[in-house]
C-alpha positions in Angstrom: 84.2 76.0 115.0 85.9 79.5 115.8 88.1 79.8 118.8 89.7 83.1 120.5 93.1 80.9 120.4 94.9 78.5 119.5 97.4 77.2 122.0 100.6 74.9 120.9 102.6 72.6 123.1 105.8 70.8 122.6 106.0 68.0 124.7 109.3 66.9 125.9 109.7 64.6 129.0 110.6 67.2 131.4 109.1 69.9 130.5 106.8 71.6 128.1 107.0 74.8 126.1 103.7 76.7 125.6 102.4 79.3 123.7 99.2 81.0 121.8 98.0 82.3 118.7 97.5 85.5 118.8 100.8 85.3 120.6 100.0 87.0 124.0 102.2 84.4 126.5 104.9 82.0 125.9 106.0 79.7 129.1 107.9 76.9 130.1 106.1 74.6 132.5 107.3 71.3 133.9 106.0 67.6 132.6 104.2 66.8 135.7 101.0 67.1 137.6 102.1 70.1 139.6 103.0 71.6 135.9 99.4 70.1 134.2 97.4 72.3 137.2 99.8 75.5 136.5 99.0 75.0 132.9 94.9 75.0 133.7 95.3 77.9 135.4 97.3 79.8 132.7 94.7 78.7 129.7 91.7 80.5 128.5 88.1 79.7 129.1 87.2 76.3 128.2 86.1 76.0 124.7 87.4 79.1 123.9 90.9 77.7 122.8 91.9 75.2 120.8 95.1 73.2 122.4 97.3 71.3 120.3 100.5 69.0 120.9 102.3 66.5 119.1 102.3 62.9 119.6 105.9 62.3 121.5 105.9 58.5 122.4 103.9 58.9 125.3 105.2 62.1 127.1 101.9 63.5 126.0 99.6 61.1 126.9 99.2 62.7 130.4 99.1 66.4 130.0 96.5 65.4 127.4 94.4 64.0 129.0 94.3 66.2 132.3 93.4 69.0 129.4 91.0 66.8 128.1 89.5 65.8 131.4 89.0 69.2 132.0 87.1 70.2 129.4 89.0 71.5 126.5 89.2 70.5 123.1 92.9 68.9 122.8 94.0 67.6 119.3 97.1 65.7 119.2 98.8 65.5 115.9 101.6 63.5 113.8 104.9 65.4 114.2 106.0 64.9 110.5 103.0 67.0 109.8 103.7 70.1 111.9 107.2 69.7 110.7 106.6 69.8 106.9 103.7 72.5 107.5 107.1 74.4 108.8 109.2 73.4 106.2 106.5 74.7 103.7 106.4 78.2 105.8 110.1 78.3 105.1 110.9 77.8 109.0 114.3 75.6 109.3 115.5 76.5 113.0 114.0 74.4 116.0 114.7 75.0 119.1 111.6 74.0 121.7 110.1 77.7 121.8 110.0 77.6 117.4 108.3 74.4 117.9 105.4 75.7 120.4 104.9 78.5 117.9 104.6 76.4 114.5 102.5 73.7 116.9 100.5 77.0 117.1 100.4 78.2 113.4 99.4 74.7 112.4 96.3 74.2 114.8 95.5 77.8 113.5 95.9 77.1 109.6 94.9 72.6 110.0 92.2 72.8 112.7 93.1 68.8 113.3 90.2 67.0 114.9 90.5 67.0 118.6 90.0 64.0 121.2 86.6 62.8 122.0 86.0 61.6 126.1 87.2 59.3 127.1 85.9 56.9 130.1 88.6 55.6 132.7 87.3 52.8 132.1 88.4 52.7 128.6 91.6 54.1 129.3 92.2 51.2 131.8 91.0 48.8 128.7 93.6 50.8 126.2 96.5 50.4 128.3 96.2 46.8 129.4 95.7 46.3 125.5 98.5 48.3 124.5 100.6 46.0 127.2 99.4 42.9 126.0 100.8 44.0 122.5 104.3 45.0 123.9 104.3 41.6 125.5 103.7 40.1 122.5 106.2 42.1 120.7 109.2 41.4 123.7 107.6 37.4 123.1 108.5 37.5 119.9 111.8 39.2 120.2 113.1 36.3 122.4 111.8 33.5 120.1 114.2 35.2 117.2 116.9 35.0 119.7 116.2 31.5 120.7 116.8 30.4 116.8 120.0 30.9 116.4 121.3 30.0 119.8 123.7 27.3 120.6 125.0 27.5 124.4 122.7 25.7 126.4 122.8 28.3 129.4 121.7 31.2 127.3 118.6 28.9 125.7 117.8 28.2 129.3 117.2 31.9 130.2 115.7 32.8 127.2 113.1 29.7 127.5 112.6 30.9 131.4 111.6 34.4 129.8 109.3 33.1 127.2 107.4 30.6 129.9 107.2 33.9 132.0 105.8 35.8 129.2 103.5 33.4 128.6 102.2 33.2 131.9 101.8 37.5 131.9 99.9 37.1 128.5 97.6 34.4 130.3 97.1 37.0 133.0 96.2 39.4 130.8 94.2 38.1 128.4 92.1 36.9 131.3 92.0 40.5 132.8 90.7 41.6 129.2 88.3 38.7 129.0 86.7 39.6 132.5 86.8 43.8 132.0 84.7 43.0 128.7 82.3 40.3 129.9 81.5 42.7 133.1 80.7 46.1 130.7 77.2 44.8 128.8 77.8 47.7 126.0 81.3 46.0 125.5 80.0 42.3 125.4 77.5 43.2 123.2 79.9 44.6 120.8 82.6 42.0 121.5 79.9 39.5 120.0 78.5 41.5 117.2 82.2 42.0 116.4 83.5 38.4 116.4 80.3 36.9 114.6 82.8 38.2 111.5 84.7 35.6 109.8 88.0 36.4 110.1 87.7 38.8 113.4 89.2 36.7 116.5 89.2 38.0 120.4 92.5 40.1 120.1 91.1 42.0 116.7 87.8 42.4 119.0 89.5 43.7 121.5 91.7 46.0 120.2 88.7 47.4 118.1 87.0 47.8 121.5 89.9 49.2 123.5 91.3 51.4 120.7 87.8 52.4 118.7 85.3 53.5 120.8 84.0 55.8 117.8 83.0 52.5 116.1 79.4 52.5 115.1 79.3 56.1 115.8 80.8 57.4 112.8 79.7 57.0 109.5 82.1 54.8 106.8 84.2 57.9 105.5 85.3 59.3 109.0 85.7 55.8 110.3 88.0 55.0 108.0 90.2 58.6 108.1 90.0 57.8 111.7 92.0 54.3 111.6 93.9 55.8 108.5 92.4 53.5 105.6 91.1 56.3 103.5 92.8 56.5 100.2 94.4 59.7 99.4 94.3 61.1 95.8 97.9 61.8 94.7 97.1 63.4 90.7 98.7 66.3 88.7 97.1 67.2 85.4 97.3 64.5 83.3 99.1 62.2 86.0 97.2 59.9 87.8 99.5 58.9 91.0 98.8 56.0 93.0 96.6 56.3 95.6 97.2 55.6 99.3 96.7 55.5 103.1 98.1 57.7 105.6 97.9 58.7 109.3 95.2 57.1 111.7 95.7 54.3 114.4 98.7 52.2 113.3 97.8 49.6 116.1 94.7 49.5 114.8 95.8 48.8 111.1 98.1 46.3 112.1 94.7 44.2 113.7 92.8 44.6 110.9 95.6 43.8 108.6 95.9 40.2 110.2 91.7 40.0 109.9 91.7 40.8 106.7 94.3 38.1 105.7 92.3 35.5 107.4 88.8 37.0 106.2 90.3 36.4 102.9 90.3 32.8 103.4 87.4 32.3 105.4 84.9 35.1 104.8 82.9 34.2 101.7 81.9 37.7 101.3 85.4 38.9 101.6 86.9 36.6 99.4 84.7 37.3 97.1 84.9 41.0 97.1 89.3 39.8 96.8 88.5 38.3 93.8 86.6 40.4 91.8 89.6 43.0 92.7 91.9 40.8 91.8 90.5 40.1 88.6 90.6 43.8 87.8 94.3 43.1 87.6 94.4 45.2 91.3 97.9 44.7 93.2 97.9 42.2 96.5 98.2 45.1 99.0 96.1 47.2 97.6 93.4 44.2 97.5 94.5 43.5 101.1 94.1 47.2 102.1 90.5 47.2 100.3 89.6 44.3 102.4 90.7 45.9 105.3 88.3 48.9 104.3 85.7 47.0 104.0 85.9 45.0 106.9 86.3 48.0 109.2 83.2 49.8 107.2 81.4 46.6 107.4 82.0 46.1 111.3 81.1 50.0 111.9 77.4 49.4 110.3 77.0 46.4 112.1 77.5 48.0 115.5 75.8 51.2 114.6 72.4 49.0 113.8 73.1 46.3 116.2 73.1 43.9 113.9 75.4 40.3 113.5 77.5 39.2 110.7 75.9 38.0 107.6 77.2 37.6 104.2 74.7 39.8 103.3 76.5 42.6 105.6 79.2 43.3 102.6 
């Protein structure tokens, strides 16, 4: 797809720092939604630009999705590549203006994949998934703590925190539970889903909540998108290893812990484990192959509508 421009945005908390390609503007607008509206009004056409911005922790999230909501095709991209596509162009200085115009250069040069629509709905689903996992994270923090703890007033407060964390995950889980059960597309897949040996409710969920291209895309672009495609890494002669980068890391992380468990209770996975591991094939690269597969797997099986099987691999 051509476009007339290609805008670049760094994001900082504040404020942002916008420009185009062909450079014809370069402004400073502020991080809110008084700023988001002056930036609509500044931007071309829809579909005539390209917009690009780099992932920032969060500060994005927003003025993407206003842009996106709006109609234009947003990408939002890993900073550690726009910074080594500078490094490559020989540009060391970065101040926030630089970084707009290299944002720029790189959507021009990369054209990364932009963000599909997305429902409130599922953006009400994403964010109470992506609390439930910071809960769990803060959960787990406190239980560290709680190990190596010998005054009896600082075990007290630490417990009190844990039994109120358990009672937010309770709260959540049930808020999940009843969001998925009321959306029949979403049931349906949560079943399909967890018919999988291996695949529990929080790996269905978090496929749910954080893949909504799942049985949409066929097996190579769903597994670029999560980030288990391997990458070639050879130089004449030299055959590097090859391995993953990019995609959903939150994702990953699910699919990881299936993938462990799949390989002790899925017949077909384990199976598929062993016949790697015979080849002499490393643990994590078996693991990471059974993660592949599980994902490819679980995207035909939604795609056709069809339940787990041994069959399915």
């Amino acid at each position: 797809m051509t476009f007339q421009s290609v805008i670049g945005i760094d994001v900082a908390k504040q404020k942002l720092d916008v420009t185009d390609r062909p450079q014809s503007f370069q402004r400073t607008i502020d991080n809110n939604p008084k700023g988001h509206r002056q930036l609509l009004k500044l931007l071309p056409d829809i579909e005539q630009c390209l917009i690009v911005l780099e992932a920032t922790g969060g500060y994005e999230t927003a003025v993407a999705r206003t842009l996106n909501d709006a109609g234009h095709l947003v990408a939002v991209v890993n900073p550690k590549r726009v910074r080594d596509f500078a490094k490559g162009l020989g540009i060391l200085a970065k101040t926030d203006a630089i970084d707009a115009q290299v944002i720029a250069r790189f959507g021009e040069q990369a054209k990364p994949i932009t963000m599909g629509k997305t429902s409130e709905k599922q953006r009400e689903l994403n964010e109470i998934v992506t609390r439930r996992r910071q809960l769990v994270g803060i959960q787990t923090a406190e239980s560290n703590r709680l190990e190596n703890l010998t005054t009896k007033f600082v075990q007290r407060n630490i417990q009190q925190s844990l039994n109120r964390l358990k009672t937010e995950l309770e709260r959540i889980d049930a808020e999940i539970a009843k969001r998925i059960d009321a959306d029949d597309e979403w049931a349906a897949k949560a079943k399909l889903i967890k018919s999988t040996p291996g695949i529990g409710e929080v790996n269905a969920t978090t496929l749910i909540a954080e893949v909504p291209e799942l049985g949409i895309l066929n097996r190579q672009k769903i597994a670029a998108l999560v980030g288990l495609a391997p990458f070639n890494d050879d130089s004449g002669p030299r055959e590097g290893k090859r391995t993953i980068k990019g995609g959903r890391i939150n994702v990953r992380s699910a699919l990881f812990m299936a993938a462990l468990s799949a390989r002790q209770h899925n017949p077909a996975i384990k199976a598929f484990a062993d016949r790697l591991e015979a080849k002499g094939k490393r643990k994590k690269v078996i693991l990471t192959a059974c993660m592949r597969k599980l994902l490819i797997t679980l995207n035909t099986m939604v795609k056709t509508n069809t339940p787990w099987t041994n069959k399915n691999s």
